[in-house]
C-alpha positions as CSV (number, residue, x, y, z in Angstrom):
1,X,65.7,-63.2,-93.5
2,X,69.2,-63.3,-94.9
3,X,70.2,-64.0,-98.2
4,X,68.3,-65.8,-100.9
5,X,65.6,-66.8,-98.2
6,X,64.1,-63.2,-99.4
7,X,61.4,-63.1,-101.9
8,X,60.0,-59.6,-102.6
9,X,59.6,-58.3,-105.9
10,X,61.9,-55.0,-105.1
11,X,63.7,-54.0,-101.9
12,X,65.3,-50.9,-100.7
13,X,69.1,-51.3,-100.6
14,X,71.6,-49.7,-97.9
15,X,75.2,-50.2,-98.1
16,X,77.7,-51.3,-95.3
17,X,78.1,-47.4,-93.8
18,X,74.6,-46.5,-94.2
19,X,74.3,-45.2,-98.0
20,X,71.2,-45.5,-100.1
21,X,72.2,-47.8,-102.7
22,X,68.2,-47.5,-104.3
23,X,65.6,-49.6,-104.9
24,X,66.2,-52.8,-107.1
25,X,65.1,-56.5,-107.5
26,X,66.9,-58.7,-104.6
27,X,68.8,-61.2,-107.7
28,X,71.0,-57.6,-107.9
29,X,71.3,-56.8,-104.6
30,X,72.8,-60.3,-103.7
31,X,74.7,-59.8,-106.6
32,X,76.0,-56.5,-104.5
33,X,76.5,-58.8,-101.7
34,X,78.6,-61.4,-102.9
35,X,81.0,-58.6,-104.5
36,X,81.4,-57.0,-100.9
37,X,81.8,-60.3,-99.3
38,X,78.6,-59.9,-97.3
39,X,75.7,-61.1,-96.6
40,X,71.9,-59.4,-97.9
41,X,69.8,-58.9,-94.5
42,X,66.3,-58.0,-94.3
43,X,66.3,-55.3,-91.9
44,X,62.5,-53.8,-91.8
45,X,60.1,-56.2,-93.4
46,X,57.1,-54.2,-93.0
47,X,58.6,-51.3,-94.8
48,X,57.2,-50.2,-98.5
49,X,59.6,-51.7,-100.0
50,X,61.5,-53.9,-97.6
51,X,64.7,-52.6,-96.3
52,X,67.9,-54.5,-96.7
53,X,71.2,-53.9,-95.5
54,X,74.9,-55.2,-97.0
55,X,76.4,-56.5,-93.9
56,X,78.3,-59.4,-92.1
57,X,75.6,-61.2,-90.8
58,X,77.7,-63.4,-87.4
59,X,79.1,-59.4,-86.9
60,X,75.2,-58.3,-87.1
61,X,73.6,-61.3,-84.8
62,X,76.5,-60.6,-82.1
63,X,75.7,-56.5,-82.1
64,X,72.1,-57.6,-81.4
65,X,72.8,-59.9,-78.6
66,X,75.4,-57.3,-76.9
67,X,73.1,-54.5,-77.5
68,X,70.3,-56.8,-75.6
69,X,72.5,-57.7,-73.1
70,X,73.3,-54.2,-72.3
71,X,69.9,-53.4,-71.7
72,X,68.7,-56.3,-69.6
73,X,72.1,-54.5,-67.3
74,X,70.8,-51.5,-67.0
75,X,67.0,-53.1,-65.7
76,X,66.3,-53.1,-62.5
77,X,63.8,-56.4,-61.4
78,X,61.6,-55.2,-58.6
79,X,61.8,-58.2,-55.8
80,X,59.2,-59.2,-53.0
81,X,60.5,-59.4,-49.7
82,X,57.9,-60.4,-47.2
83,X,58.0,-59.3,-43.3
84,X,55.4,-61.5,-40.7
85,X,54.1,-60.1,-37.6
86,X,52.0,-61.6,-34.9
87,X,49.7,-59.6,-32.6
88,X,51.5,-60.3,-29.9
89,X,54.4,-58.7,-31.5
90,X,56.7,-56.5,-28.9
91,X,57.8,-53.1,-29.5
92,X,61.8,-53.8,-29.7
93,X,60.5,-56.2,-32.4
94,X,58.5,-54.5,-34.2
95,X,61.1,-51.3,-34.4
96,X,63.4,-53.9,-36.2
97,X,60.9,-55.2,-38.6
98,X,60.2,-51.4,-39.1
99,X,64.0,-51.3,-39.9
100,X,64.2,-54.2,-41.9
101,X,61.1,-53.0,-44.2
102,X,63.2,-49.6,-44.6
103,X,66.1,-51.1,-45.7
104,X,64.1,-53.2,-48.5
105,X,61.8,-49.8,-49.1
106,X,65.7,-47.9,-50.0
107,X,67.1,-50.6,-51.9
108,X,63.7,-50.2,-54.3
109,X,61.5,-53.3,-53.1
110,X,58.4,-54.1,-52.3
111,X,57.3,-55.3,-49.1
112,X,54.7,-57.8,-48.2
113,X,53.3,-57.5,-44.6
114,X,51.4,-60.4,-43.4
115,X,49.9,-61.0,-40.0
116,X,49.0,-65.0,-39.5
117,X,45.9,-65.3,-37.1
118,X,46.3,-68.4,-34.9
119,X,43.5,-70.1,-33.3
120,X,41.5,-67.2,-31.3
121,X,43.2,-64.5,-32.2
122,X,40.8,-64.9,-35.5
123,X,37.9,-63.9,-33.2
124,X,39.7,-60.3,-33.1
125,X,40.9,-58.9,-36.6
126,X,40.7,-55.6,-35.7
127,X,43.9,-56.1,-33.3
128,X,45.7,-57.3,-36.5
129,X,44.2,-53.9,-38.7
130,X,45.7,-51.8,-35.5
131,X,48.9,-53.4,-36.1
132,X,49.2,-53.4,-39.6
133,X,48.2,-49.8,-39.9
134,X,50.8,-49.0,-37.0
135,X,53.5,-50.9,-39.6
136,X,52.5,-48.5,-42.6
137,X,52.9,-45.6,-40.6
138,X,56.1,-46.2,-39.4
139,X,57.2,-46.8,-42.9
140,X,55.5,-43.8,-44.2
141,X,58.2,-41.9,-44.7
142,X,59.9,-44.3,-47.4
143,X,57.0,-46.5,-49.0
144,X,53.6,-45.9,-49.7
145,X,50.9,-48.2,-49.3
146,X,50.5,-50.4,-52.5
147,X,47.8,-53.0,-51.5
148,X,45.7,-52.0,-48.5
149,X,45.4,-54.9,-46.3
150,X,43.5,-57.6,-47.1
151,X,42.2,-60.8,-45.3
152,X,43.2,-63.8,-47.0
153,X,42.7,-67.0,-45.4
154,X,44.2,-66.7,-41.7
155,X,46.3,-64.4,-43.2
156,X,46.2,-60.4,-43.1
157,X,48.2,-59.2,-46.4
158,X,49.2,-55.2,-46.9
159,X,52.0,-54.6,-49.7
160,X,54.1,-51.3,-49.1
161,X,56.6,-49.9,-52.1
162,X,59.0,-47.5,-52.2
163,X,58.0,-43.5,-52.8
164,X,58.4,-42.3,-56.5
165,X,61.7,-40.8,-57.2
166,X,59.7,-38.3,-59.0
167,X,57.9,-36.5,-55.7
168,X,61.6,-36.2,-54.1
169,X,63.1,-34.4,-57.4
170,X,59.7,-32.3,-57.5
171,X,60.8,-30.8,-54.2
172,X,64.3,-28.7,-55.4
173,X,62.3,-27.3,-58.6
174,X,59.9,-25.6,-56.3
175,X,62.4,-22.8,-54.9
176,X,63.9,-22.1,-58.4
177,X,59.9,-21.3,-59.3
178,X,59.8,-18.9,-55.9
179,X,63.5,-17.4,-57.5
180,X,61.6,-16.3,-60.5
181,X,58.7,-14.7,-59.0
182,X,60.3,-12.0,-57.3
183,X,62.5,-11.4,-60.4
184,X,59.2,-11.0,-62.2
185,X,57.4,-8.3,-59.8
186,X,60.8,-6.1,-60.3
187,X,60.4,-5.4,-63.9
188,X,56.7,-4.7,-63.1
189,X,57.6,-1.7,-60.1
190,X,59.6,0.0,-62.5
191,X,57.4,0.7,-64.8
């Protein structure tokens, strides 16, 4: 709300670099406003009383929509990439599906593994379980299994994502904790 669209009976009043001007009735604070050259924005309705700030409001609405555009930058959207497998799949194939998976595991996607059954092969899921396990395995050392596979349809669907960056940082803190022990027993043997 800008301006005279605001209708409280008091409002709590902050200048263009951030002073506390008080509280007082909004038909003085637009007074304030059209002396600066500004407009009145309501900054914090649900505040007791509402907050309203002296400022340019085209200047305000275009430091909002940088400040959002800076954040949807720094996001990082999590894709799907999917990888199909047969049974029949040979091993020189199935190290570069392996490969392929990694690659997508690194770059912070998640991987969809799906086996489509063809005619008799449905007679023997088991073969595609044996395969699909073989898969997470092989990618164990960069993903984790997210979805454990599933039949759906003629379909067998396992979803893999990348390890949390938090169990590799986890790793160089533990020698600084064995450091400290020693340090700890020394004090202790002189005593």
């Amino acid at each position: 709300m800008i301006n005279e669209q605001i209708r409280d009976r008091e409002v709590r009043v902050i200048g263009e670099e951030g002073q506390q001007l008080g509280v007082m009735p909004p038909k003085e604070a637009m007074k304030l406003a059209k002396e600066a050259n500004v407009d009145l924005v309501k900054i914090a309705p649900s505040a007791n009383p509402p907050v309203c700030k002296l400022v340019n409001y085209g200047k305000y609405r275009y430091e909002l929509a940088r400040k959002e555009k800076e954040a949807k930058k720094k996001q990082k959207t999590v894709e799907i990439k999917e990888i199909r497998l047969s049974l029949k799949i040979d091993t020189h194939d199935f190290d570069t599906k392996v490969n392929q998976a990694k690659k997508f595991l690194e770059h912070g996607d998640r991987v969809k593994v799906a086996i489509r059954f063809r005619g008799r092969e449905m007679a023997h899921p088991e073969l595609g379980n044996a395969t699909i396990k073989r898969f997470a395995d092989a990618c164990a050392d960069v993903g984790v299994i997210d979805k454990l596979p599933k039949m759906e349809g003629r379909s067998l669907i396992m979803f893999i994502s990348a390890k949390p960056a938090s169990k590799t940082t986890a790793k160089p803190a533990a020698p600084k904790a064995a450091e400290a022990q020693p340090a700890e027993s020394q004090p202790a043997k002189q005593e």
